[in-house]
matplotlib code that plots the C-alpha trace (Angstrom):
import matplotlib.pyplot as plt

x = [-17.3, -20.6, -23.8, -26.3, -30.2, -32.6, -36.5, -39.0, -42.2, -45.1, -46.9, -50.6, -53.2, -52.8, -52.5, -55.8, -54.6, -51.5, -49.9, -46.8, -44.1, -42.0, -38.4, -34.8, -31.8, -29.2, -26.0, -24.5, -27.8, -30.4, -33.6, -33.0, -34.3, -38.2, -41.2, -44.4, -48.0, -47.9, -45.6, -43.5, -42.0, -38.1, -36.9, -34.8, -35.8, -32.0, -29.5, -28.6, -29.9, -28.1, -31.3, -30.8, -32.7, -32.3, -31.1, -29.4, -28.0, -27.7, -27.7, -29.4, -30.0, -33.0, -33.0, -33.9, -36.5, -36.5, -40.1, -40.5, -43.3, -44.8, -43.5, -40.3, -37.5, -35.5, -33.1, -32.6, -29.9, -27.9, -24.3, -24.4, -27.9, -30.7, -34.8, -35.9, -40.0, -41.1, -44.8, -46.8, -48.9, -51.5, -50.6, -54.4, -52.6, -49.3, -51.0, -49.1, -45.9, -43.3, -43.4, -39.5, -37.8, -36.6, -35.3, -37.3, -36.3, -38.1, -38.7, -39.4, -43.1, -43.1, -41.0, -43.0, -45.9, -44.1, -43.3, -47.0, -48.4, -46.1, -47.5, -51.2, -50.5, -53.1, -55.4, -59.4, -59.3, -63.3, -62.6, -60.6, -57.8, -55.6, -57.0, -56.4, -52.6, -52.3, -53.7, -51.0, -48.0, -49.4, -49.9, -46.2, -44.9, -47.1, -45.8, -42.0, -39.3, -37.0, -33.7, -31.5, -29.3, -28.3, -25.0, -24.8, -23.7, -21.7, -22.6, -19.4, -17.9, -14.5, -15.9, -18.4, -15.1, -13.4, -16.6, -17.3, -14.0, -13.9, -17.6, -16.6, -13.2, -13.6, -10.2, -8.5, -5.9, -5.6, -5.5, -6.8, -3.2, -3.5, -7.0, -5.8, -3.0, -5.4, -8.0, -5.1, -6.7, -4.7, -5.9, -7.5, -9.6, -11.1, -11.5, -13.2, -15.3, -16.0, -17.4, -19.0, -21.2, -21.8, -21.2, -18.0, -14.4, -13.5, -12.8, -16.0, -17.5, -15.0, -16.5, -20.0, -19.2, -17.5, -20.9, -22.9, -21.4, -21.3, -25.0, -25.0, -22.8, -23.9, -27.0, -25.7, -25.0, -21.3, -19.8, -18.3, -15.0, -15.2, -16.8, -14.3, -11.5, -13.4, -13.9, -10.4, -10.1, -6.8, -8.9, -12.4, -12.3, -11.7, -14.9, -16.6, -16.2, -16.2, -19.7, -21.3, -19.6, -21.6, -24.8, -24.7, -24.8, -22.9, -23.1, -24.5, -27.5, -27.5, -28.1, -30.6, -32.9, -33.2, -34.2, -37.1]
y = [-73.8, -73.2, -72.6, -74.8, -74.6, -75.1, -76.1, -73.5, -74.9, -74.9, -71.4, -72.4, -70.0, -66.9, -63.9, -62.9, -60.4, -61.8, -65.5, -65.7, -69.0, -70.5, -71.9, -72.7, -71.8, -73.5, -71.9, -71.0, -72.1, -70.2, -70.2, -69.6, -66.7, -66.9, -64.2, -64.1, -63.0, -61.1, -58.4, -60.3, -59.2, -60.2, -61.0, -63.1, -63.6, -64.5, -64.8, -62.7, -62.4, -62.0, -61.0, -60.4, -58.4, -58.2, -54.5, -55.0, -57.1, -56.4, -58.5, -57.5, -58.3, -58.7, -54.9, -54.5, -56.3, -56.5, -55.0, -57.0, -55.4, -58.5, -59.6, -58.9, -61.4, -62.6, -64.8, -65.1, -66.8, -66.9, -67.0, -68.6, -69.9, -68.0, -68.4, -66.8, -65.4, -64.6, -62.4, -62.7, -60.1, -59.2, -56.9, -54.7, -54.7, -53.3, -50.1, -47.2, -49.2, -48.6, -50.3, -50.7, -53.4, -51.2, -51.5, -50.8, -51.0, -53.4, -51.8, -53.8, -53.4, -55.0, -57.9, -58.8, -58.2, -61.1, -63.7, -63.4, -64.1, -66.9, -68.3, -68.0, -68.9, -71.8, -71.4, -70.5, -66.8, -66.7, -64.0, -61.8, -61.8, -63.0, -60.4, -57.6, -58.2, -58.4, -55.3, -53.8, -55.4, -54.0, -50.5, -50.7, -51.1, -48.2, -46.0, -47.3, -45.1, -46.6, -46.9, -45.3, -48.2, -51.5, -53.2, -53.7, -57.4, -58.2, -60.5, -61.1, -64.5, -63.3, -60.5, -62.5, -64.2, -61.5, -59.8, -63.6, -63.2, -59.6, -60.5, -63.9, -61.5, -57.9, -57.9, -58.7, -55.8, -57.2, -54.0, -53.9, -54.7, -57.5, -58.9, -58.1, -60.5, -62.8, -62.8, -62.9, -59.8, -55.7, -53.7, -51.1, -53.8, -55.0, -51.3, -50.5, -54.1, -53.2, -49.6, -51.2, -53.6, -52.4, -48.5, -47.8, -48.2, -51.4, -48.8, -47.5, -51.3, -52.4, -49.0, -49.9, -53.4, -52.9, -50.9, -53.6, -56.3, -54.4, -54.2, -57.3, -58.0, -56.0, -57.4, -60.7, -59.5, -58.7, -56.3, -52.7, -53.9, -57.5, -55.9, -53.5, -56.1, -58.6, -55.5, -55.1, -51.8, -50.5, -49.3, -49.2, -45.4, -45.5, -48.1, -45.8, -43.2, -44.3, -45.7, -42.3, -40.4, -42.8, -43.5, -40.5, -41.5, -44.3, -48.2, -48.1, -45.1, -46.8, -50.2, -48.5, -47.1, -50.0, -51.9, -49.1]
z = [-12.7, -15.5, -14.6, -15.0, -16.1, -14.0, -15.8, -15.2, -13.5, -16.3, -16.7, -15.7, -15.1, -15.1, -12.2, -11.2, -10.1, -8.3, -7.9, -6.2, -6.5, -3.5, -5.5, -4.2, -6.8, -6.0, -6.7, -10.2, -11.5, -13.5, -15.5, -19.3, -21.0, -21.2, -20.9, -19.8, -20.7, -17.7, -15.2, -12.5, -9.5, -9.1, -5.4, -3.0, 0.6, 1.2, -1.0, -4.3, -7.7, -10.9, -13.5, -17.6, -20.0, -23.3, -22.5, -19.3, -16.7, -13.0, -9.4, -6.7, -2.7, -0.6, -0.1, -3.9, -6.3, -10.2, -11.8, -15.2, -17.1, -19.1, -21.9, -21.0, -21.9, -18.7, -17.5, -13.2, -11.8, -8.3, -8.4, -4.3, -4.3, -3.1, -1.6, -4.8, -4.5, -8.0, -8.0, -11.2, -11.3, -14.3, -16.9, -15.8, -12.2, -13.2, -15.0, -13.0, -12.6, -15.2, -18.4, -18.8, -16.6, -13.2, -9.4, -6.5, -2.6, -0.5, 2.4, 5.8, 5.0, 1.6, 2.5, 5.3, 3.1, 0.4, 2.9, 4.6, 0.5, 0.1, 3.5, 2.9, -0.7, -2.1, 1.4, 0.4, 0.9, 2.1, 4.5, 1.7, 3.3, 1.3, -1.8, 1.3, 1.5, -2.5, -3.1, -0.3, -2.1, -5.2, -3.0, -2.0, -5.1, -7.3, -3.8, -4.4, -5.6, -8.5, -7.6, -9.8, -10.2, -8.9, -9.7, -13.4, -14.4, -17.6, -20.5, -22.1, -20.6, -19.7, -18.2, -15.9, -15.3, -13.7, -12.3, -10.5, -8.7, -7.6, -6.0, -4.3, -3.2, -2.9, -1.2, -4.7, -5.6, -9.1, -11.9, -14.9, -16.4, -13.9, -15.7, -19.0, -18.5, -16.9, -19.6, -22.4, -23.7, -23.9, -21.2, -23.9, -24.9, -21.5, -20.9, -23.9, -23.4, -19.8, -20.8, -23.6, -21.5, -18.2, -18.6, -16.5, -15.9, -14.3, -11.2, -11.0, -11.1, -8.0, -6.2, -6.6, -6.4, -2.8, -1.7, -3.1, -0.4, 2.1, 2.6, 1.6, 4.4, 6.8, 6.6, 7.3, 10.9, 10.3, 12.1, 10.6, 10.8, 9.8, 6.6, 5.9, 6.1, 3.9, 1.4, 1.4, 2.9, 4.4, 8.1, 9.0, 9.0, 5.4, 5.1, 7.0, 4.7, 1.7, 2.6, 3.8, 0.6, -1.7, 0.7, 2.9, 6.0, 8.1, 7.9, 11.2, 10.6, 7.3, 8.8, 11.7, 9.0, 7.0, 9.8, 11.4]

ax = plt.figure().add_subplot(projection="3d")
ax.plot(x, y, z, "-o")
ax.set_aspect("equal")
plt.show()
């Protein structure tokens, strides 16, 4: 199944300092590449993101936002569909945030902080209320810690082919000899393709890319070992520690702090 383009709404005026849009992507749509005058904050209330620079490409769930610094060339798109929040914020706010594209943790704060603007949105602000919970968001984020990666996302078609179906099936044992076949490609190439565009063995991906959903998952209100199974793991003791060797601690601390 392509994806489909979605029309961007007109750019009108601009941030002053901070306008944040309410929009719906429906799944395996996207807005084309476009940039703007001005920095913009990437994030999904629900759902997850699959953003592209002209540098890089990388998804990311409610737990993580995309910093665009402005006129940064973008595409955003959601493979299942997603509440999509997008924050334009002035390029004299953003001084102190980074001025490459990068990805920072939303916290509980800052998310309750982005749904409470997108409420009050368009309401007269004579009481300066509105201005008060702007300059928090902007707070939060010059406070925020980049995260030192999220999961990267390929560009090459066949490889969006195969990394589509290891997301939507985490479970699938397929090896690379296995995708090679698939894709009618050797498997040298679609390993030197997949270090080529996202950085790593296809192993490493499927690693980061079984972390990935089970945050995801987790957060969804599944339980340890319904995510372990769905992830394609052998017991949940081995989900259990694969998860605290790469996030050091268990999916339930994990889960605990992200929620306090």
């Amino acid at each position: 199944m392509t994806w489909q383009p979605i029309t961007s709404p007109p750019d009108t005026q601009a941030p002053a300092p901070m306008t944040l849009r309410v929009q719906t992507i429906p799944p395996r749509r996207y807005f084309p590449d476009h940039a703007h005058p001005w920095n913009q904050l990437v994030y999904a209330v629900s759902g997850v993101l699959t953003i592209n620079t002209e540098a890089e490409s990388f998804v990311i769930t409610p737990d993580q936002a995309v910093w665009l610094p402005t006129g940064t060339k973008h595409r955003v798109g959601s493979l299942h569909g997603a509440e999509f929040r997008s924050l334009w914020i002035a390029h004299e706010a953003g001084c102190g945030l980074p001025p490459a594209p990068t990805v920072f943790p939303v916290p509980p704060l800052l998310q309750a902080l982005i749904v409470e603007a997108a409420q009050i949105g368009g309401q007269d602000d004579g009481d300066g209320y509105a201005g008060r919970v702007t300059a928090l968001i902007l707070d939060q984020l010059k406070r925020a810690r980049p995260l030192p990666a999220a999961l990267p996302w390929p560009r090459h078609e066949a490889l969006t082919r195969l990394c589509e179906a290891l997301y939507l099936d985490p479970a699938d044992r397929r090896g690379p000899q296995d995708w090679a076949q698939t894709l009618g490609m050797s498997p040298r190439t679609l390993a030197r393709r997949f270090e080529t565009d996202l950085g790593m063995s296809l192993r490493s991906w499927r690693r980061r890319l079984r972390l990935f959903r089970s945050v995801e998952l987790l957060g969804g209100g599944l339980g340890v070992t319904q995510v372990a199974m769905k992830l394609g793991y052998g017991s949940t003791s081995a989900f259990v520690y694969a998860f605290r060797t790469e996030m050091g601690s268990s999916p339930q601390a994990y889960m605990r702090k992200r929620a306090s």
